[in-house]
N, C-alpha and C positions, 0 to 999 in steps of 0.2 A: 586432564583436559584444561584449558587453557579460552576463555571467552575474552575477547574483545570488545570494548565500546566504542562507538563514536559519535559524539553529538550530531544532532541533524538540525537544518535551520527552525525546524520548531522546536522551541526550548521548552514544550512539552513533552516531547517526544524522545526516547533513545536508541540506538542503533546497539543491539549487541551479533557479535560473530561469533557463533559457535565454533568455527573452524571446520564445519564439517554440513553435506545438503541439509538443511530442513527440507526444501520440497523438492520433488525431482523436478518439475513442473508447473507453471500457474504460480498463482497468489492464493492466498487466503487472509480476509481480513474480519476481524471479528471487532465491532465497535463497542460493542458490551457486552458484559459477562453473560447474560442471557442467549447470546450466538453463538458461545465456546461451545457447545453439545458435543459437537463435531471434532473435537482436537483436544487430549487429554492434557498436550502441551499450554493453550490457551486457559486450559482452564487451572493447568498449575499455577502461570503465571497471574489470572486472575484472584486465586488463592491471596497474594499477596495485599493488603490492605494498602489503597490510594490508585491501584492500578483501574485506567478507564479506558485503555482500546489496544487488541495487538494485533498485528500484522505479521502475516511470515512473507517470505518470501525465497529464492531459492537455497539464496547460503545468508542468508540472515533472519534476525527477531526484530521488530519496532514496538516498544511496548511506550503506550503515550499516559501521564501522570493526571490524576487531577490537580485542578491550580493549588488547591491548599495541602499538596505535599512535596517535600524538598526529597528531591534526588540522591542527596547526601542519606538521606532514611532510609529507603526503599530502594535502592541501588545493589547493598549485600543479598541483602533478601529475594533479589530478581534474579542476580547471577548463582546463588543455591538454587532455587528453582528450575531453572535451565538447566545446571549442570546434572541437577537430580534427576531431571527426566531424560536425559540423553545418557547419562552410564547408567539407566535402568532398561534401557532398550524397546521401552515403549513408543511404541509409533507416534508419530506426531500427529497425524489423522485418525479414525478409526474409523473402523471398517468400509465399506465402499466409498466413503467422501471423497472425493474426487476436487482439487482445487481449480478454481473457476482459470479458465484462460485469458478473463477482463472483455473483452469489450459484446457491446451487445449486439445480438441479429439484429439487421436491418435489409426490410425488403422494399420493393420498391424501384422507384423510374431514376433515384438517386445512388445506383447501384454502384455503377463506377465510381462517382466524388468518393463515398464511404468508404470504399477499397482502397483511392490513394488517402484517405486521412488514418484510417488504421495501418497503413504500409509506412509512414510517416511516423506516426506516435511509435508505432514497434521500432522503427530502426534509428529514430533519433529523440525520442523524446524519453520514454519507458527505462531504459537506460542509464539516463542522467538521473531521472530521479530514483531510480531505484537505490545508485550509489549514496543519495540521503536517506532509504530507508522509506520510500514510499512508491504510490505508483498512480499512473492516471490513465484513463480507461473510456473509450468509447462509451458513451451511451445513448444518442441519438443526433438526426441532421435535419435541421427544418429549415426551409427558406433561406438558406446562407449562416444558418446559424450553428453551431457546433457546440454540441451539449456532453460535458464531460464531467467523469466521476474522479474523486480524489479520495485515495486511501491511505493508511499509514501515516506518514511522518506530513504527506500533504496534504489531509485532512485537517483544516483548521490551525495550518501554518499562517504565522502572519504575512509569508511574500507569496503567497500563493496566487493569492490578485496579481501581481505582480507578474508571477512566472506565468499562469494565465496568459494576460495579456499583453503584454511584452514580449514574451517568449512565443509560448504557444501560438498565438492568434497570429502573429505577426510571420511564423515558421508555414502556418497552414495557409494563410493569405498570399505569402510567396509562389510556393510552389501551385496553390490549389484558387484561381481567378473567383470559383465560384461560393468559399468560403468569404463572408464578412464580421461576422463575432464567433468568438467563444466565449461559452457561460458554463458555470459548475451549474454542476444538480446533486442533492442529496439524495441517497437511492433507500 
């Protein structure tokens, strides 16, 4: 077996490719080791000393570092870990967890806006980030205002602000009249 890395623009954060699904489906993002319950995988990787948040996603791992550990340390030690838990053939979930699909219900007289802003993030934004190793996700719409979740590799990325609003805001303001900000929320 054979893993692949690749940085992602947070240079806490690293991309490895097992070369083979983690999820058939969904995300899953565990930001501390207290949330790994659910993924024998996360918690292997937890295992590791310096490790503070992973993320799966379909064919990749994003495991993000605390600041006072160098990559060059904790790098061997991440890719044994992964590889030990995929040629052991243990599931990367356990038992019924089910990985979230990302964005959140919303009911309401804002029915349709919601529908094209998650038709949007799904087909152009989700995508892009994913290929850094993260993801971003619906989670509410108030007043023009567009409140969204960032996980993995854009969780406390420094351009995040940046892809926020630059990116994002400006993609949903486009196509979507009755969009006027987008703001992160911690969930």
């Amino acid at each position: 077996m054979f893993i692949q890395t690749e940085s992602t623009p947070n240079p806490a954060t690293l991309k490895f490719l097992p070369g083979q699904t983690v999820l058939e489906m969904g995300t899953a993002d565990f930001p501390t080791a207290d949330t790994s319950d659910a993924s024998p995988l996360a918690q292997r990787i937890f295992a590791v000393e310096g490790v503070s948040g992973v993320f799966f996603g379909t064919d990749f791992v994003t495991v993000t570092k605390a600041d006072a550990v160098d990559w060059d340390h904790i790098k061997p030690a991440l890719l044994g870990a992964i590889m030990e838990h995929f040629q052991s053939g243990s599931p990367v979930m356990s038992g019924d967890h089910q990985p979230a699909s990302g964005h959140a219900e919303h009911t309401g007289e804002d029915g349709a806006i919601v529908g094209q802003i998650k038709e949007l993030l799904d087909s152009r934004v989700r995508p892009a980030v994913a290929q850094d190793g993260g993801d971003i996700t619906f989670h509410g719409f108030d007043r023009g205002v567009v409140y969204l979740h960032m996980q993995g590799a854009c969780a406390g990325c420094p351009s995040s602000t940046l892809t926020l609003k630059m990116g994002i805001e400006n993609l949903l303001r486009h196509y979507i009249p009755e969009v006027t900000e987008v703001r992160p929320v911690a969930v």
